[in-house]
DSSP file (Angstrom, degrees, kcal/mol; ACC not computed):
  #  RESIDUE AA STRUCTURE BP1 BP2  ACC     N-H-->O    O-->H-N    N-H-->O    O-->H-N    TCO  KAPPA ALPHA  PHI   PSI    X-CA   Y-CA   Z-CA
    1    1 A X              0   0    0      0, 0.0    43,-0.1     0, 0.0     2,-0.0   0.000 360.0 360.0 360.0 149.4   -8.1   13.2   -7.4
    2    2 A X     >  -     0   0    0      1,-0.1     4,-0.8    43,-0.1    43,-0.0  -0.177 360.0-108.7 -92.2-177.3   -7.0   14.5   -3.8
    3    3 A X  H >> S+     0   0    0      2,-0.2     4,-1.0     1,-0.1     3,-0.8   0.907 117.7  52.4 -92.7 -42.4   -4.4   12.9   -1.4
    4    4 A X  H >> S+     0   0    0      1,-0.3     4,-1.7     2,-0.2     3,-0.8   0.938 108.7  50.4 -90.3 -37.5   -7.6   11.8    1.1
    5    5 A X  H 3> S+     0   0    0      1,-0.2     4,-2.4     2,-0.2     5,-0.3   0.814 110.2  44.9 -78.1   1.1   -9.3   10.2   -1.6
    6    6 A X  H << S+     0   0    0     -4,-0.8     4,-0.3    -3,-0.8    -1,-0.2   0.639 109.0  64.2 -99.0  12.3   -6.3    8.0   -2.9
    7    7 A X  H <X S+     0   0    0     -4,-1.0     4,-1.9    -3,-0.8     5,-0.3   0.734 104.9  39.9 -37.9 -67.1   -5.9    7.4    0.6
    8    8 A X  H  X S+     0   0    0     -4,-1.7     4,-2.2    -5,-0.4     5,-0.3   0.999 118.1  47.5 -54.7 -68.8   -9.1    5.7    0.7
    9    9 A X  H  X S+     0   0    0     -4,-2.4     4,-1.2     1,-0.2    -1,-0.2   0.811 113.8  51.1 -65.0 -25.3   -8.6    3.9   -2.8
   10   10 A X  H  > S+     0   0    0     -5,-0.3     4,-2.3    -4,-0.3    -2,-0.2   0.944 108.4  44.3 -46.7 -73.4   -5.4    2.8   -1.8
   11   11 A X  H  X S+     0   0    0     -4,-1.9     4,-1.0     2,-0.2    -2,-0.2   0.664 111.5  55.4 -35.4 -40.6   -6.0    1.3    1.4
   12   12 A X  H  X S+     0   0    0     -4,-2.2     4,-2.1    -5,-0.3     5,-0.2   0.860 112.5  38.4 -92.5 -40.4   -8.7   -0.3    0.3
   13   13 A X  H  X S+     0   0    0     -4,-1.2     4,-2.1    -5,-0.3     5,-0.3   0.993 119.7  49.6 -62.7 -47.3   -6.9   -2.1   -2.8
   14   14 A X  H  X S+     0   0    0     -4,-2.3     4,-1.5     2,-0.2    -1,-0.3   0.720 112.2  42.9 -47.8 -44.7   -3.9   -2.6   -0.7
   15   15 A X  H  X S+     0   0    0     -4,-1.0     4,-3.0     1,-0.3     5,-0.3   0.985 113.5  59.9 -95.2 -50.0   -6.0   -4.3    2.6
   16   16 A X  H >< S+     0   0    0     -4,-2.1     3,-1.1     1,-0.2     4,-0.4   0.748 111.0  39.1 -21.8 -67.0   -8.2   -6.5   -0.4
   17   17 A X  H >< S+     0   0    0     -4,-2.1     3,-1.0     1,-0.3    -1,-0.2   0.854 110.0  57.0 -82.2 -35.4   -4.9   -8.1   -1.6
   18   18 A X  H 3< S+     0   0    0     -4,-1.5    55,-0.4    -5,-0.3    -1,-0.3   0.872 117.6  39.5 -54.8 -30.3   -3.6   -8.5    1.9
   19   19 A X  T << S+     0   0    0     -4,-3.0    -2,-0.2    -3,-1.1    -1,-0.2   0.357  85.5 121.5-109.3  19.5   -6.8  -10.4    2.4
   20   20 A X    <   -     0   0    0     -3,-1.0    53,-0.2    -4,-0.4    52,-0.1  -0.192  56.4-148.2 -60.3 157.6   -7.1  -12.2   -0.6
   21   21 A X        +     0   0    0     51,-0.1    -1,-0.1     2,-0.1     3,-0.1   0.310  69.5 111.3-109.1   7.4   -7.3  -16.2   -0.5
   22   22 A X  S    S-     0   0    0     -5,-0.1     2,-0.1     1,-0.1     5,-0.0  -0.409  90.3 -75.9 -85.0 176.8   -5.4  -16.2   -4.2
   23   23 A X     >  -     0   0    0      1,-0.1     4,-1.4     4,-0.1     3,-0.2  -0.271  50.7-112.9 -65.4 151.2   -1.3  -17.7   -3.8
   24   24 A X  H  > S+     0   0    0      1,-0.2     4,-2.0     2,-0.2     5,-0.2   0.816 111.7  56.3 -23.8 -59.6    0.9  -15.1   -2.2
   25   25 A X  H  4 S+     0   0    0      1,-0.3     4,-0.5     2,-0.2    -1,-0.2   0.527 103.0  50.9 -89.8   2.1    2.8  -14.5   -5.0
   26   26 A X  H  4 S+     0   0    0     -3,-0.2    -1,-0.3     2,-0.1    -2,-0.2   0.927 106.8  52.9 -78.6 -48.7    0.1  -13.7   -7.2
   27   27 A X  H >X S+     0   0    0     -4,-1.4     3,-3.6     2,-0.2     4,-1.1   0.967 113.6  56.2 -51.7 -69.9   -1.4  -11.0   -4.5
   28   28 A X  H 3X S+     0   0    0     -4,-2.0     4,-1.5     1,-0.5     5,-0.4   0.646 105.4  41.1 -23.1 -52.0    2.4   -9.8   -4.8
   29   29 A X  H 34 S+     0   0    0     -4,-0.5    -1,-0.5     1,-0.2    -2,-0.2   0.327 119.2  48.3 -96.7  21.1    2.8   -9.2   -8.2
   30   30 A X  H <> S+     0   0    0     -3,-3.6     4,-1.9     3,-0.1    -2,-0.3   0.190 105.8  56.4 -33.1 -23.9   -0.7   -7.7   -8.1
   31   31 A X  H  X S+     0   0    0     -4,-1.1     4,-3.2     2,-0.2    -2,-0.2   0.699  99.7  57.3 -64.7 -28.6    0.5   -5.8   -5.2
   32   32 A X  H  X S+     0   0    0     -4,-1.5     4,-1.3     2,-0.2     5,-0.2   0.758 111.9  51.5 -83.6 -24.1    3.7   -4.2   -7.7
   33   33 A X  H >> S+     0   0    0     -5,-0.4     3,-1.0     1,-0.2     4,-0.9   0.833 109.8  46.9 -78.6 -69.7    0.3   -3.0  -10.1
   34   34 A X  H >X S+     0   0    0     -4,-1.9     4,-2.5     1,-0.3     3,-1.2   0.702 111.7  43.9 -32.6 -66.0   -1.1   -1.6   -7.5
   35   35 A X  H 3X S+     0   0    0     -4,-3.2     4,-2.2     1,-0.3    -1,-0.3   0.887 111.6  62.3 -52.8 -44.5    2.0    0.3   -6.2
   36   36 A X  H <X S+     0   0    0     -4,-1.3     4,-1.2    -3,-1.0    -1,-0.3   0.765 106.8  39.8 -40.9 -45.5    2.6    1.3   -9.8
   37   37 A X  H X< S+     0   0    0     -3,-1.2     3,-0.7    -4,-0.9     4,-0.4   0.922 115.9  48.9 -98.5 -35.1   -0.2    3.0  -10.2
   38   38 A X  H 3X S+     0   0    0     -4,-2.5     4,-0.7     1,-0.2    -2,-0.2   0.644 106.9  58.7 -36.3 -23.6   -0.1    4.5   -6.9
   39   39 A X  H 3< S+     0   0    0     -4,-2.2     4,-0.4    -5,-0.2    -1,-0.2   0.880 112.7  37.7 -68.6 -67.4    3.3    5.4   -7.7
   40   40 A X  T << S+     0   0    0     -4,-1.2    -2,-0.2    -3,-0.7    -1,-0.1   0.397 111.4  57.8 -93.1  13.7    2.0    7.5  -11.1
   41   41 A X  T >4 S+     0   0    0     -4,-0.4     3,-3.3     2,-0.1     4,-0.2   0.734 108.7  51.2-106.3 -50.1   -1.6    9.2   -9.3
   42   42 A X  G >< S+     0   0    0     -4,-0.7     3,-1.1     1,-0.2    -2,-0.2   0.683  93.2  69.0 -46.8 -19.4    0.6   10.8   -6.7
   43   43 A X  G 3  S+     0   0    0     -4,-0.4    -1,-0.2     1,-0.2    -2,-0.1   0.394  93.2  56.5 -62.1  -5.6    2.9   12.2   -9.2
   44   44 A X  G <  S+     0   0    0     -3,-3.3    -1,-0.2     2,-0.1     2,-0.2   0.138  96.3  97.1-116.6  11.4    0.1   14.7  -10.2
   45   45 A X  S <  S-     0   0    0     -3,-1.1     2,-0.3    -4,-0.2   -43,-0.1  -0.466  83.2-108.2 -87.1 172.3    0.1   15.7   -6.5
   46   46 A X     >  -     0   0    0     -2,-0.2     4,-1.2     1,-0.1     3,-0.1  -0.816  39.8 -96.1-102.7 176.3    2.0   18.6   -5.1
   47   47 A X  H  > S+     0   0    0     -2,-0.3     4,-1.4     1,-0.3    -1,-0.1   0.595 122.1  43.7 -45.0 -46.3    5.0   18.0   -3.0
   48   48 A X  H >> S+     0   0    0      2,-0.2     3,-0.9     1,-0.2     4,-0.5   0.975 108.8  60.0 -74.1 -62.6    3.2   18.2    0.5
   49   49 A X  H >> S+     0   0    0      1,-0.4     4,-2.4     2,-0.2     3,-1.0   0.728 107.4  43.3 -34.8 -51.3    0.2   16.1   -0.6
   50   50 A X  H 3X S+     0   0    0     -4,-1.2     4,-2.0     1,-0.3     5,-0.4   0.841 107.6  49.7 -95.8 -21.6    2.1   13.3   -1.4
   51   51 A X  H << S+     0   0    0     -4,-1.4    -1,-0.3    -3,-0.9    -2,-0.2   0.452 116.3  57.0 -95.5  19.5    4.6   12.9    1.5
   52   52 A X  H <X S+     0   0    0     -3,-1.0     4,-1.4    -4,-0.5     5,-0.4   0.762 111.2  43.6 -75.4 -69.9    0.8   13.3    3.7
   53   53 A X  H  X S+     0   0    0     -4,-2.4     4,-1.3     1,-0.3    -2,-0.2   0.746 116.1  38.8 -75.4 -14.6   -0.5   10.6    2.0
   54   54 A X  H  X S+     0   0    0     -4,-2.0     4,-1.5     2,-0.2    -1,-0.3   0.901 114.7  55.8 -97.8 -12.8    2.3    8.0    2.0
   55   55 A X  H  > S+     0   0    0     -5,-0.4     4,-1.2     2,-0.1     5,-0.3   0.987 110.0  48.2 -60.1 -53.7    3.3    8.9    5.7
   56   56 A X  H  X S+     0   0    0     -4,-1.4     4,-2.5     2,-0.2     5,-0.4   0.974 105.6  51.6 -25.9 -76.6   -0.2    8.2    6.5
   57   57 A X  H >X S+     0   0    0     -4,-1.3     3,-2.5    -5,-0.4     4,-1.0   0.739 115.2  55.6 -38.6 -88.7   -0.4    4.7    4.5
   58   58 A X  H >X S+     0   0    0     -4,-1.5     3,-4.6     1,-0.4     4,-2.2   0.484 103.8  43.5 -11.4 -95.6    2.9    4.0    6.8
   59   59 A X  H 3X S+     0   0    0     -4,-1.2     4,-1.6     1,-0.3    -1,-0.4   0.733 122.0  41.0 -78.2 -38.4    1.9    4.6    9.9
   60   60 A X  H <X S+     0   0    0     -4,-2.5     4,-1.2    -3,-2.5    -1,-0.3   0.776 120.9  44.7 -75.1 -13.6   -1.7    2.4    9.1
   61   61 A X  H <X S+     0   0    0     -3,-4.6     4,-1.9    -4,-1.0    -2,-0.2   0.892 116.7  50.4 -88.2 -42.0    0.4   -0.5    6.9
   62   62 A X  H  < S+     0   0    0     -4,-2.2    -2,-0.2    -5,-0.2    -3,-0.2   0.764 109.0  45.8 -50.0 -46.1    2.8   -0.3    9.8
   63   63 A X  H >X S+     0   0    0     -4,-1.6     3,-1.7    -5,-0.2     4,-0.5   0.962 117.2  43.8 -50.3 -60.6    0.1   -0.7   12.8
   64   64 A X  H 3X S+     0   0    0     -4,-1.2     4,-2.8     1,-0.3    -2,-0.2   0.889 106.5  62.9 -75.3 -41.9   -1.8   -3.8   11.1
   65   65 A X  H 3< S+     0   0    0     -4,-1.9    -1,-0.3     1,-0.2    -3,-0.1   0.803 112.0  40.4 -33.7 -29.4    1.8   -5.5   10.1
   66   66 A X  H <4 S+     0   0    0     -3,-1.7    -1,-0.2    -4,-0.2    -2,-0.2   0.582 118.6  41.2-113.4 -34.6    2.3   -5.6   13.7
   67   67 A X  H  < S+     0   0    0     -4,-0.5    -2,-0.2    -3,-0.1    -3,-0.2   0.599  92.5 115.5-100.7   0.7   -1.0   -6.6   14.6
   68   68 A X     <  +     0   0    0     -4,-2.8    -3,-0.0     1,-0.2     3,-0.0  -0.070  30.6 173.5 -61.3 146.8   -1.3   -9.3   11.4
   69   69 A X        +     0   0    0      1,-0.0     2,-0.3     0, 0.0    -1,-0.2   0.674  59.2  87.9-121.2  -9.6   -1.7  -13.2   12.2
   70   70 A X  S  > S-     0   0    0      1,-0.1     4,-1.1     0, 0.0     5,-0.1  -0.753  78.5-140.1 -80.2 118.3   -2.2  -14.2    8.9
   71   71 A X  T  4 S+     0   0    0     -2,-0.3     4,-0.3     2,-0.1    -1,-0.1   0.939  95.6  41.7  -0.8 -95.0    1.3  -15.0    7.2
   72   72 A X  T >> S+     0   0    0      1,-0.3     3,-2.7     2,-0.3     4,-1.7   0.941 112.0  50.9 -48.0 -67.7    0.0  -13.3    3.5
   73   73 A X  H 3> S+     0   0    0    -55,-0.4     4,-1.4     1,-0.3     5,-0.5   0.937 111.0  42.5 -63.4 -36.4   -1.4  -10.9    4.7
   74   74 A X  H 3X S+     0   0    0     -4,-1.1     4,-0.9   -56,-0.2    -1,-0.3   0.768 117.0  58.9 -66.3  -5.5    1.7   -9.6    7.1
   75   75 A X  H <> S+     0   0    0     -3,-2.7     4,-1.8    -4,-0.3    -2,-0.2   0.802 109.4  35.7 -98.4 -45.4    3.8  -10.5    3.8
   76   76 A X  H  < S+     0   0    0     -4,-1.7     4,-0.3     2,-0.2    -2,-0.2   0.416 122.1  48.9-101.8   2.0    1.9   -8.0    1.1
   77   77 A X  H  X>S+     0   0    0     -4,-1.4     4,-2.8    -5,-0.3     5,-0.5   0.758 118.2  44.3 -79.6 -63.5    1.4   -4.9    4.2
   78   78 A X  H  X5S+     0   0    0     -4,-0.9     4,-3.0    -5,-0.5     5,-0.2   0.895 113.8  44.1 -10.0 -82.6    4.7   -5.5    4.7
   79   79 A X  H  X5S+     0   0    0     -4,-1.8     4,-0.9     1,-0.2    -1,-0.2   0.784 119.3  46.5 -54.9 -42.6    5.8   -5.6    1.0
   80   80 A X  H  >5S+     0   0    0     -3,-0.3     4,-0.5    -4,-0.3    -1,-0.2   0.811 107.4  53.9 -89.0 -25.6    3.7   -2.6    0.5
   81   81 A X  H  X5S+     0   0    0     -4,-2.8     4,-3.8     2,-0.2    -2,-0.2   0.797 105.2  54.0 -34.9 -60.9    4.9   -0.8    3.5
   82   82 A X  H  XXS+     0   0    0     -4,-3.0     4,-1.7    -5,-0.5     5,-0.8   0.849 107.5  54.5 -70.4 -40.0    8.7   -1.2    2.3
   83   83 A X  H  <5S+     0   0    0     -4,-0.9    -1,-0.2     3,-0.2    -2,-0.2   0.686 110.9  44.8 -89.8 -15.4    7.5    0.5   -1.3
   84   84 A X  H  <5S+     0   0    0     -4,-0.5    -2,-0.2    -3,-0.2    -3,-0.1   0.843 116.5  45.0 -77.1 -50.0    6.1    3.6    0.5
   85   85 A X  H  <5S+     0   0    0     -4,-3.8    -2,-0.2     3,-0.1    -3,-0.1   0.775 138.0   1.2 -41.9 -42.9    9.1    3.9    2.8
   86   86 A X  T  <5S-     0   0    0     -4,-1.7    -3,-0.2     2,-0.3    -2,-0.1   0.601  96.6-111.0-134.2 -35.0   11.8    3.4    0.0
   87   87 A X  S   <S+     0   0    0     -5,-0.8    -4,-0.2     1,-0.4     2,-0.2   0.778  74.4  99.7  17.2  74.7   10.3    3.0   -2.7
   88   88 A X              0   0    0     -6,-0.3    -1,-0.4    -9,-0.1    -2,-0.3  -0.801 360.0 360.0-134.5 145.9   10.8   -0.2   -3.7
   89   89 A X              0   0    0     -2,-0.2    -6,-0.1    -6,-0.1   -57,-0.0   0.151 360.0 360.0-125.5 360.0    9.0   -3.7   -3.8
Protein backbone atom coordinates (compact mmCIF):
# COMPACT_ATOMS: atom_id res chain seq x y z
CA UNK A 1 0.00 0.00 0.00
CA UNK A 2 1.30 3.67 -0.91
CA UNK A 3 2.05 6.60 1.49
CA UNK A 4 -1.33 8.57 0.08
CA UNK A 5 -3.42 5.69 0.70
CA UNK A 6 -2.30 5.06 4.46
CA UNK A 7 -2.73 8.67 4.62
CA UNK A 8 -6.29 8.25 3.96
CA UNK A 9 -6.73 5.09 6.22
CA UNK A 10 -4.98 6.66 8.82
CA UNK A 11 -6.66 9.83 9.14
CA UNK A 12 -9.69 8.32 8.92
CA UNK A 13 -9.13 5.79 11.91
CA UNK A 14 -7.37 8.40 13.79
CA UNK A 15 -10.31 11.39 13.26
CA UNK A 16 -13.10 8.17 14.12
CA UNK A 17 -11.45 7.69 17.56
CA UNK A 18 -11.00 11.43 18.10
CA UNK A 19 -14.77 11.44 17.59
CA UNK A 20 -15.82 8.54 19.29
CA UNK A 21 -18.45 8.83 22.27
CA UNK A 22 -16.59 5.62 23.99
CA UNK A 23 -14.49 6.77 27.60
CA UNK A 24 -11.30 8.57 26.66
CA UNK A 25 -9.17 6.14 27.83
CA UNK A 26 -10.50 3.51 25.91
CA UNK A 27 -10.24 5.64 22.49
CA UNK A 28 -6.50 5.96 23.86
CA UNK A 29 -5.53 2.70 24.22
CA UNK A 30 -7.29 2.07 20.94
CA UNK A 31 -5.50 4.99 19.65
CA UNK A 32 -1.77 2.97 20.82
CA UNK A 33 -3.35 -0.05 18.21
CA UNK A 34 -3.80 2.16 15.84
CA UNK A 35 -0.43 3.86 16.01
CA UNK A 36 1.07 0.36 16.25
CA UNK A 37 -0.01 -0.68 13.26
CA UNK A 38 0.67 2.53 11.55
CA UNK A 39 3.95 2.31 13.14
CA UNK A 40 4.61 -1.41 11.18
CA UNK A 41 2.71 -0.47 7.37
CA UNK A 42 5.17 2.39 7.16
CA UNK A 43 8.01 0.30 7.80
CA UNK A 44 7.53 -1.40 4.31
CA UNK A 45 7.82 2.24 2.96
CA UNK A 46 10.91 3.76 1.63
CA UNK A 47 12.67 6.35 3.59
CA UNK A 48 11.02 9.47 1.75
CA UNK A 49 7.54 7.98 1.76
CA UNK A 50 7.32 7.75 5.20
CA UNK A 51 8.74 11.06 6.58
CA UNK A 52 5.82 12.46 3.50
CA UNK A 53 3.34 10.74 5.11
CA UNK A 54 3.83 11.44 8.83
CA UNK A 55 4.79 15.18 8.13
CA UNK A 56 1.61 15.40 6.43
CA UNK A 57 -0.61 13.66 9.35
CA UNK A 58 1.32 16.51 11.53
CA UNK A 59 0.57 19.35 9.96
CA UNK A 60 -3.50 18.05 9.61
CA UNK A 61 -3.47 16.51 13.48
CA UNK A 62 -1.76 19.79 14.30
CA UNK A 63 -4.35 22.24 12.54
CA UNK A 64 -7.59 20.40 14.07
CA UNK A 65 -5.78 20.17 17.71
CA UNK A 66 -5.87 23.87 17.54
CA UNK A 67 -9.13 24.22 16.13
CA UNK A 68 -10.73 21.14 18.60
CA UNK A 69 -13.48 22.19 21.20
CA UNK A 70 -14.25 18.88 22.28
CA UNK A 71 -11.79 17.86 25.28
CA UNK A 72 -11.39 13.97 23.78
CA UNK A 73 -11.14 14.68 20.82
CA UNK A 74 -8.13 17.55 21.28
CA UNK A 75 -6.74 14.68 23.83
CA UNK A 76 -6.41 11.59 21.14
CA UNK A 77 -5.19 14.35 17.99
CA UNK A 78 -3.01 15.47 20.41
CA UNK A 79 -1.85 12.04 21.68
CA UNK A 80 -1.56 10.97 18.21
CA UNK A 81 0.25 14.01 17.04
CA UNK A 82 3.00 13.53 19.87
CA UNK A 83 3.52 9.67 18.41
CA UNK A 84 4.17 11.00 14.85
CA UNK A 85 6.49 13.74 16.04
CA UNK A 86 8.51 11.55 18.49
CA UNK A 87 7.41 8.65 18.35
CA UNK A 88 5.84 7.95 21.28
CA UNK A 89 2.26 7.73 22.99
Amino acid sequence: MGAQELYGRFRKRIEDLANSAQPRDQCLAELRDVLQRFDADIADLDNASAQWLRGELCQQFEQEVLRATRRQRRDVLAAALKHLELGVI
